[in-house]
C-alpha positions as CSV (number, residue, x, y, z in Angstrom):
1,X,-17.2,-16.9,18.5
2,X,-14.0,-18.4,18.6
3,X,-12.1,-18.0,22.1
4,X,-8.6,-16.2,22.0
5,X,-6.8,-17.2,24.6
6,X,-3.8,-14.9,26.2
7,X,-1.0,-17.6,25.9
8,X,2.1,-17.5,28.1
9,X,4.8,-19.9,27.1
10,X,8.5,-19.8,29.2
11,X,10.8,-21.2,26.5
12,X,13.7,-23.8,28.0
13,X,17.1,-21.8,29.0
14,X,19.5,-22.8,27.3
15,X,22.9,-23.5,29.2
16,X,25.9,-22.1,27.9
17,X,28.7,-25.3,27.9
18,X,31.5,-23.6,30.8
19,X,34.5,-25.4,29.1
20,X,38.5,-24.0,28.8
21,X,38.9,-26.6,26.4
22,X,38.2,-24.6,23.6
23,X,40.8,-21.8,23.7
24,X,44.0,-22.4,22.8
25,X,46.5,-22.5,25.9
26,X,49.6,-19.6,25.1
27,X,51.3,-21.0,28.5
28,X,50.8,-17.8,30.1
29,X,47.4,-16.6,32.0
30,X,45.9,-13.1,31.8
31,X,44.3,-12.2,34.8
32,X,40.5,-9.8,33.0
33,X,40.8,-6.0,34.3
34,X,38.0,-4.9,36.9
35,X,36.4,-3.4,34.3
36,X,36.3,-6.2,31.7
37,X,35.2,-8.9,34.7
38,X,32.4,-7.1,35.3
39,X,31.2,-6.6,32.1
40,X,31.5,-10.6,31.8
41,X,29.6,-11.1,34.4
42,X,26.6,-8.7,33.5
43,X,26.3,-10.0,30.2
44,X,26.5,-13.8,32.0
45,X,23.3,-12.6,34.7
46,X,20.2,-14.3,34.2
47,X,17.6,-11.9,32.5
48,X,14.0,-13.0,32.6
49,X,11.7,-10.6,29.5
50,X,8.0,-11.0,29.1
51,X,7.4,-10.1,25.2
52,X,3.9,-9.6,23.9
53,X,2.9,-9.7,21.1
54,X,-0.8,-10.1,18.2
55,X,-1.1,-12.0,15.5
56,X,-2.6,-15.5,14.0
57,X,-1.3,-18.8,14.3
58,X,1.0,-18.4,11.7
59,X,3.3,-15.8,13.6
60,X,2.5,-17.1,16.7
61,X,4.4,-20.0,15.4
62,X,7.3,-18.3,13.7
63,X,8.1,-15.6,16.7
64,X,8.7,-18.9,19.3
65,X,11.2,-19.6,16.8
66,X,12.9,-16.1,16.8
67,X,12.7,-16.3,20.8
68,X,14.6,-19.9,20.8
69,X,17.2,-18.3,18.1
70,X,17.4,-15.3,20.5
71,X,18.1,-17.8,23.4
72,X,20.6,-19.5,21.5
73,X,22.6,-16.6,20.9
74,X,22.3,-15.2,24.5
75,X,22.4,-18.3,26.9
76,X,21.5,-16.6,29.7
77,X,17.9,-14.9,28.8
78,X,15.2,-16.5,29.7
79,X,11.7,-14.7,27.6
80,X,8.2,-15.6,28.7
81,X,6.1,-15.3,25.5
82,X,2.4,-13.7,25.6
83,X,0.5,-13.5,23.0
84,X,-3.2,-13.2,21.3
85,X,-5.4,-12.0,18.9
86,X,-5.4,-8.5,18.0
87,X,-8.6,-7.1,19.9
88,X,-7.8,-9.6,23.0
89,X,-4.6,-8.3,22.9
90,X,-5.1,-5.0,23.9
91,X,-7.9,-5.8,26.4
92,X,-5.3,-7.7,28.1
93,X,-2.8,-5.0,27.8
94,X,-4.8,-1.9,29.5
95,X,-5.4,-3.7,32.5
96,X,-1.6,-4.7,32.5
97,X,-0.4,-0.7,32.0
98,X,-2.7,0.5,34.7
99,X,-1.0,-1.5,37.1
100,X,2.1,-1.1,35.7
101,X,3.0,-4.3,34.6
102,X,3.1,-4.2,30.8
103,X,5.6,-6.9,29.2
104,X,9.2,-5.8,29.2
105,X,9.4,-6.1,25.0
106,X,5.7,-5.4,23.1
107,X,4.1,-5.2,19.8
108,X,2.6,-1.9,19.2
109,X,-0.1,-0.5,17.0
110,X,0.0,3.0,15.3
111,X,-3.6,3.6,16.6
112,X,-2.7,3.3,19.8
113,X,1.1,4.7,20.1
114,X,-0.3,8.3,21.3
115,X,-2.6,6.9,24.3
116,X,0.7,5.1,25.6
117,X,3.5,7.1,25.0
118,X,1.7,10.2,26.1
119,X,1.0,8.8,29.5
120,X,4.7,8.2,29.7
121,X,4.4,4.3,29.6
122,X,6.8,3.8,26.9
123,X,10.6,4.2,27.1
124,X,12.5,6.6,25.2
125,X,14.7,4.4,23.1
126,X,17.2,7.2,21.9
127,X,19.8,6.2,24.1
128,X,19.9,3.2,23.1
129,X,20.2,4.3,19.6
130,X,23.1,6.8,20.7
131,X,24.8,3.6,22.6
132,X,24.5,1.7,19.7
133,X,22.4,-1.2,21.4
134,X,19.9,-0.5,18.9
135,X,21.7,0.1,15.4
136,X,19.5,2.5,13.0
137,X,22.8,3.6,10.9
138,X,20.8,1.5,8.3
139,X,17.7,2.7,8.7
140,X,15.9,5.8,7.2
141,X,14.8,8.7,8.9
142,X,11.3,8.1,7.3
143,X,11.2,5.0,8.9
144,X,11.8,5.7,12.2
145,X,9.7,9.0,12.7
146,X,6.9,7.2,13.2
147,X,7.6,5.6,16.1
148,X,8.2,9.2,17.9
149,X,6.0,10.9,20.6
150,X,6.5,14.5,21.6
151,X,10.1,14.0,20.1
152,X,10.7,11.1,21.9
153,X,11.4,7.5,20.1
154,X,8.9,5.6,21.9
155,X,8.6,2.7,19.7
156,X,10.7,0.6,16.8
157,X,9.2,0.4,13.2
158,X,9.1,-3.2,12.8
159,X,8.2,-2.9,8.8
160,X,6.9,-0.3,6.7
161,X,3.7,-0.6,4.2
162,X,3.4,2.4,1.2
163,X,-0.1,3.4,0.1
164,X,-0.3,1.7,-3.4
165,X,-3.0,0.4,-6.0
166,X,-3.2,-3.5,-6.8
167,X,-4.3,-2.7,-10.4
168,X,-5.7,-5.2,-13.2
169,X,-3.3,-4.6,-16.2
170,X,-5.4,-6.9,-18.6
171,X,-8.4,-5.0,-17.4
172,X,-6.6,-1.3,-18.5
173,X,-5.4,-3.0,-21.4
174,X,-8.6,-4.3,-23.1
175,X,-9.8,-0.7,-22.2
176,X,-7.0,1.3,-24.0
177,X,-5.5,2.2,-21.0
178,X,-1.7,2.9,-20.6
179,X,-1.3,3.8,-16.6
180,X,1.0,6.3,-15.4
181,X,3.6,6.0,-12.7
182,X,2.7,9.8,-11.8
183,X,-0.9,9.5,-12.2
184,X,-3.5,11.9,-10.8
185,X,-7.0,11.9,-9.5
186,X,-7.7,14.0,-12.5
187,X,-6.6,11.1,-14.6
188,X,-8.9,8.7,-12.8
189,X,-11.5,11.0,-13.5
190,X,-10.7,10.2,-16.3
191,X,-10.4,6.8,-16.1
192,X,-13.8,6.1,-14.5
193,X,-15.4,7.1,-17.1
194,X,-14.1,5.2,-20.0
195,X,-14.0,1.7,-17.7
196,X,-18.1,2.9,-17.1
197,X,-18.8,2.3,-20.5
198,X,-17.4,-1.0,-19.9
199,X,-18.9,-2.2,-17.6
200,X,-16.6,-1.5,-14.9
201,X,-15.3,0.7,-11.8
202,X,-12.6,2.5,-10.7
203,X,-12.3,1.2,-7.3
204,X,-14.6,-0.6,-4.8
205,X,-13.8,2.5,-2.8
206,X,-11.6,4.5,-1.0
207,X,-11.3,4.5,2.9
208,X,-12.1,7.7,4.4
209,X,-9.7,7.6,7.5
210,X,-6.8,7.0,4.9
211,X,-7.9,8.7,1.7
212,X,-9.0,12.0,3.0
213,X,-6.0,12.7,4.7
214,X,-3.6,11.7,2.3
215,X,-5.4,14.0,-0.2
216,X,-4.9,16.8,2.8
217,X,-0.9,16.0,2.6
218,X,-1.3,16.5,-1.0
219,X,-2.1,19.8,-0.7
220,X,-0.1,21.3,2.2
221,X,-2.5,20.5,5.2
222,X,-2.9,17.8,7.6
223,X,-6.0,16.2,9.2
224,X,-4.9,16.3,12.8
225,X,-3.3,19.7,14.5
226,X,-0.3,18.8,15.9
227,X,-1.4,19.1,19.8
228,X,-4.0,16.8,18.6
229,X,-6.7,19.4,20.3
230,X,-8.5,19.9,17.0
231,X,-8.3,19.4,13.0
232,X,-5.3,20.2,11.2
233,X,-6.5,21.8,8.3
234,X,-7.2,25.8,8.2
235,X,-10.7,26.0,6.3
236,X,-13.3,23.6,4.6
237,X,-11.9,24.1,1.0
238,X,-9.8,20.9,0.8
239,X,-12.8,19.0,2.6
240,X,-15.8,20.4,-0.3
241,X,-12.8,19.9,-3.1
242,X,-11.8,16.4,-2.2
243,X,-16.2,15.1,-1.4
244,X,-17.4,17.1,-4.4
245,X,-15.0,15.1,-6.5
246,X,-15.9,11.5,-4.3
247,X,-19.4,12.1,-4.6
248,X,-19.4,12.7,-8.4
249,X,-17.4,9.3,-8.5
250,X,-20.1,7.5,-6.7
251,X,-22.9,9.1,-8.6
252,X,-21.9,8.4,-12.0
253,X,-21.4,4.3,-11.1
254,X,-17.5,4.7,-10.9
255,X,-17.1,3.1,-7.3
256,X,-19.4,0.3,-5.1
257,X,-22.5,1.4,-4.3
258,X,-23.0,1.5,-0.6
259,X,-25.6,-1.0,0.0
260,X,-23.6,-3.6,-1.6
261,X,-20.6,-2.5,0.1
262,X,-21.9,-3.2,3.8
263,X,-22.4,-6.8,1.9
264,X,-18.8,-7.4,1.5
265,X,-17.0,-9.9,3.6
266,X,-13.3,-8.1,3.5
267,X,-11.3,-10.9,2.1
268,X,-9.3,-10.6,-0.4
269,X,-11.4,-13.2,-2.2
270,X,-14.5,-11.1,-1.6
271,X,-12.3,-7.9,-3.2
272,X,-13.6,-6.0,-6.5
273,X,-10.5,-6.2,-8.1
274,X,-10.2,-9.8,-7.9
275,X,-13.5,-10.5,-8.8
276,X,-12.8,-8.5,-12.3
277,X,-15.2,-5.8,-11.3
278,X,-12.9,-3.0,-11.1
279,X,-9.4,-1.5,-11.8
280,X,-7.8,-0.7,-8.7
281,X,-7.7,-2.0,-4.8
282,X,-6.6,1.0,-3.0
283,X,-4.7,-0.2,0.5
284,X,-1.4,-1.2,1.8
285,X,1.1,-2.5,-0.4
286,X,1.4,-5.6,2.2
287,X,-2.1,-6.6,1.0
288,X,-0.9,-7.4,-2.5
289,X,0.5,-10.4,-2.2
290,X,-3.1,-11.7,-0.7
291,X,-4.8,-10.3,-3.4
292,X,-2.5,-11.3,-6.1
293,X,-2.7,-15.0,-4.6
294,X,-6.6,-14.9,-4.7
295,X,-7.0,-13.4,-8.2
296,X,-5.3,-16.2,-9.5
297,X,-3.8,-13.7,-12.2
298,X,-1.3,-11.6,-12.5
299,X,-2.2,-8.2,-10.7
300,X,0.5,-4.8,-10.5
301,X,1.2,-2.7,-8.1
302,X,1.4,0.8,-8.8
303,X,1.5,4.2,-6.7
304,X,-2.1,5.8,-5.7
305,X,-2.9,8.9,-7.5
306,X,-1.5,12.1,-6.9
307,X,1.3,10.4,-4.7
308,X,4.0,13.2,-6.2
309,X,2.1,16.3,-5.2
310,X,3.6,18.2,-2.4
311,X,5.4,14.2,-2.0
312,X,2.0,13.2,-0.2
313,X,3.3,9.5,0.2
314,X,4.2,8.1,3.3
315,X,6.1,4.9,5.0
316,X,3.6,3.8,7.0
317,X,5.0,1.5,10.0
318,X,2.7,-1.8,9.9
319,X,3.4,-2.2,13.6
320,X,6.1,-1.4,16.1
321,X,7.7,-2.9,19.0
322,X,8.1,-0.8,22.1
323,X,9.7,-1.1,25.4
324,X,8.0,-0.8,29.0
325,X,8.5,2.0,30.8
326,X,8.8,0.2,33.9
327,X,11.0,-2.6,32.6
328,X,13.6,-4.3,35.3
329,X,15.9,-4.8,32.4
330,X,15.7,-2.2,29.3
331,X,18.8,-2.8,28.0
332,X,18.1,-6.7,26.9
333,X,14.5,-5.4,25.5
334,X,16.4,-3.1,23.7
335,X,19.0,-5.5,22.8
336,X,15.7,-8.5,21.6
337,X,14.1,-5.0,19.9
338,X,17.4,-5.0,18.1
339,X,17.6,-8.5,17.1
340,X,14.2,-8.3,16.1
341,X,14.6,-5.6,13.3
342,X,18.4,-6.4,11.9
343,X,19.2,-10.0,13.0
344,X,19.7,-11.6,9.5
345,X,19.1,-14.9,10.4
346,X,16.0,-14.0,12.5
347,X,14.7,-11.9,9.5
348,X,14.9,-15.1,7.3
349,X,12.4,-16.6,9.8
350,X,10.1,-13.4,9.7
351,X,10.4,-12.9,5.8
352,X,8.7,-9.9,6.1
353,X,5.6,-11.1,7.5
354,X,5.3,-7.8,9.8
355,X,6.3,-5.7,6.7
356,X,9.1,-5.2,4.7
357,X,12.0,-4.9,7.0
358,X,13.5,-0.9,8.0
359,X,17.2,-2.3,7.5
360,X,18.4,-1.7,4.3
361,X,21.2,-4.5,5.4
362,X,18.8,-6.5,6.0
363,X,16.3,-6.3,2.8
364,X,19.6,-6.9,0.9
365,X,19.8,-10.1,2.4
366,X,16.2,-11.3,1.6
367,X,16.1,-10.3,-1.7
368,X,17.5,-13.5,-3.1
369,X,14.9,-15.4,-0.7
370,X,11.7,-13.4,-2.1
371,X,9.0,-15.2,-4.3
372,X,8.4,-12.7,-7.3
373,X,5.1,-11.2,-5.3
374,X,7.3,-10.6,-2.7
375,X,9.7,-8.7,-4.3
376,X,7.3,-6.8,-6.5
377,X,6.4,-5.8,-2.8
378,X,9.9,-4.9,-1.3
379,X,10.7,-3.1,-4.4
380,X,7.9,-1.1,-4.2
381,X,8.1,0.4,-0.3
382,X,12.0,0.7,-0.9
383,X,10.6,3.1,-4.5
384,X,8.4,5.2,-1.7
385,X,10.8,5.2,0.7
386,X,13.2,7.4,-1.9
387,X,9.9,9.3,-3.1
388,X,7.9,10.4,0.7
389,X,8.0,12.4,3.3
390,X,7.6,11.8,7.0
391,X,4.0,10.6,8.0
392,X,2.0,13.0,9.8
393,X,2.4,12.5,13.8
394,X,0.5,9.2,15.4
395,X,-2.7,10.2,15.8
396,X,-4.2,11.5,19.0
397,X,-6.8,10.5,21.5
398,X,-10.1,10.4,20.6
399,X,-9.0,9.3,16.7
400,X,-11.3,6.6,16.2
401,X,-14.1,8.4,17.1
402,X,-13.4,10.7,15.1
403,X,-12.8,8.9,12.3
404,X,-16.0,6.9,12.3
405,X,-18.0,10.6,12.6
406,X,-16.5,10.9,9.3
407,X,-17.3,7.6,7.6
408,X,-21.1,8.6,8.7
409,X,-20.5,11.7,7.5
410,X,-19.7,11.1,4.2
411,X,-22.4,8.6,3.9
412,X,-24.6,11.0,4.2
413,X,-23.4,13.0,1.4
414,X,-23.7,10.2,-0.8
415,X,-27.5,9.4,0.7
416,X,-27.7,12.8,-0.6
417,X,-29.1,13.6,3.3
418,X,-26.2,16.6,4.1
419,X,-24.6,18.5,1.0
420,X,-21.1,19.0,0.7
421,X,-20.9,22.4,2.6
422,X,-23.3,21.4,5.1
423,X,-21.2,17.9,5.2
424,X,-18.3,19.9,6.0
425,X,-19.1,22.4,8.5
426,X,-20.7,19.5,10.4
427,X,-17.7,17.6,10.3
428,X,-15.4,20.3,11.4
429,X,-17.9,21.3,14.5
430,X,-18.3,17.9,15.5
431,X,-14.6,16.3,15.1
432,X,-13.4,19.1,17.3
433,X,-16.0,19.0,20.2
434,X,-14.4,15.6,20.2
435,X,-10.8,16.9,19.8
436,X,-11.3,19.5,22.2
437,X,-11.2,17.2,25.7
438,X,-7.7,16.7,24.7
439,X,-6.8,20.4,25.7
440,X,-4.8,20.7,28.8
């Protein structure tokens, strides 16, 4: 197993040059107010941030450069760099927040957002916002809700994915099949069948901890409560509705059968889609470009079914960047946070690698700079972003259990070991026993 290493780099300091010789002498000298001297000379104070971050080599590589661009521009930071691979990361980060020495700037995942902003680890960026420090004037609502906690902007979206279907056009084609932008589950009922008696699928599959409770938004319900003490939704219906429809999916040959899907590798080389087995990957829209790149063909990207009812698609932050609590120096985290998500020159570095970019200032810019995968991409979260509704609220403690009990639960619907019903009632009993230690 390959070692990941927690890094820490402290990139040089670059030294401002201290020389009169470039302003233009009026014959006269203006002695700075109080006021304006010290400002000077708090924006001149050496600052040291720690910023943390996961990823692989590649953005390893490409955030040293945003940190030397950073230092560039503000001569007198100094930023240690930490970073590792995404499950090493966050051992290395719970030790670090127990003792209260979490980096001053730090990436930040979705599934965990809830366990540190509820325990008040995370700093509330709104006044930053307010102050202007952080500009969101071009930045959508959608895309910043995410990043809230008990009403409090905790962390920054640093990209947003859309739910979306890498489809094979020739594939729907050579079966008669024109798709539709507001395409349902009923039409990939549909759909199945007639790609059955070609000898091919629907989908591989789609995930349970993302496809169940998007088909809950759909219908006016939502798979967490909002206290995160129990499920969100008021009565099995939506749970038999949705698995009676899965199951008759599976049964009649339309998706993967499950022993060969514990066989797959979960590359995109490895994916049904691009193997030509089936119609549809069902993901992130990020994960197109990969796929399109290993199908060596041209794949679309089109919105999931039943995206338009009750405007069940979401922005989806791919990750976020988030400020320590206990930070010496919040305002220059805010301030790297800031240059992070709208600096245009630092956004040609990233490209959207963590996602297309929240500024609309800033996707503007790149748009020129995009490969055409790209922008199929960037057009396609900036369609969802005019067509969703905010995401449900991060999710809460106890999640991923909770979410595996119901991977093993539907399993054993399709082992035909529980029924739907019985499926259902288990799942609801069970998920909130778990839910439950969350009450206060």
């Amino acid at each position: 197993m390959k070692k990941a290493m927690f890094t820490v780099l402290s990139a040089a300091l670059l030294l401002a040059g201290c020389s009169s010789g470039g302003n233009k002498d009026t014959g006269s000298t203006t002695a700075p107010s109080a006021s304006a001297a010290a400002t000077a000379a708090a924006s001149n104070k050496p600052v040291t941030l720690r910023v943390a971050w996961w990823g692989g080599q590649a953005r390893h590589d490409y955030t040293l450069k945003l940190i030397e661009l950073y230092q560039q521009k503000n001569p007198n930071v100094k930023i240690e760099s930490e970073y590792a691979a995404f499950d090493d990361y966050w051992k290395k980060l719970a030790p670090q927040a127990a003792a209260n020495g979490l980096p001053d700037v730090f990436q930040m995942d979705i599934s965990y957002l809830t366990q540190y902003g509820s325990k008040g680890q995370l700093e509330d960026l709104t006044p930053f916002t307010t102050s202007g420090v952080l500009n969101v004037k071009d930045i959508s609502e959608n895309s910043l809700s995410g990043g809230k906690v008990d009403g409090k902007l905790v962390a920054m979206n640093a990209g947003s994915n859309a739910l979306a279907a890498t489809v094979d056009p020739q594939m729907l084609k050579d079966a008669g099949i024109t798709p539709k932008q507001d395409w349902t589950f009923a039409d990939w009922d549909a759909i199945g069948a007639t790609l059955k008696s070609k000898g091919k699928m629907l989908t591989g599959s789609l995930r349970d901890d993302v496809y169940f409770p998007f088909y809950l938004r759909g219908v006016g319900q939502k798979f967490y409560a909002a206290d995160g003490t129990q499920l969100g939704y008021s009565d099995d219906k939506p749970f038999i509705d949705y698995y009676t429809m899965y199951k008759k999916w599976y049964d009649a040959g339309y998706l993967l059968p499950l022993d060969k899907a514990a066989q797959k590798k979960g590359t995109p080389e490895d994916d049904d889609t691009v193997l030509g087995a089936a119609m549809s990957t069902n993901g992130w829209s990020n994960q197109f470009i990969a796929l399109n790149a290993a199908a060596k063909r041209s794949l679309d990207l089109l919105p999931v079914p039943n995206w338009s009812q009750n405007k069940a698609l979401f922005l989806k932050p791919s990750m976020f960047w988030s400020v320590s609590k206990n930070s010496k120096n919040k305002e220059e985290a805010a301030k790297f946070v800031n240059f992070l998500i709208n600096d245009i020159d630092a956004n040609k570095i990233i490209m959207g690698e963590r996602g297309v970019p929240v500024s609309s200032k800033v996707k503007e810019a790149l748009m020129p700079l995009l490969t055409p995968e790209q922008k199929k991409v960037f057009e396609y979260v900036a369609w969802a972003e005019k067509n969703a509704s905010p995401m449900d609220p991060p999710s809460p403690i106890g999640s991923v259990e909770v979410e595996k009990l119901l991977k093993d639960t539907v399993e054993q619907i399709l082992y035909k070991k529980l029924t739907v019903e019985e499926a259902a009632a288990k799942f609801r009993k069970d998920a909130n026993a778990i839910l439950a230690k969350n009450k206060k």
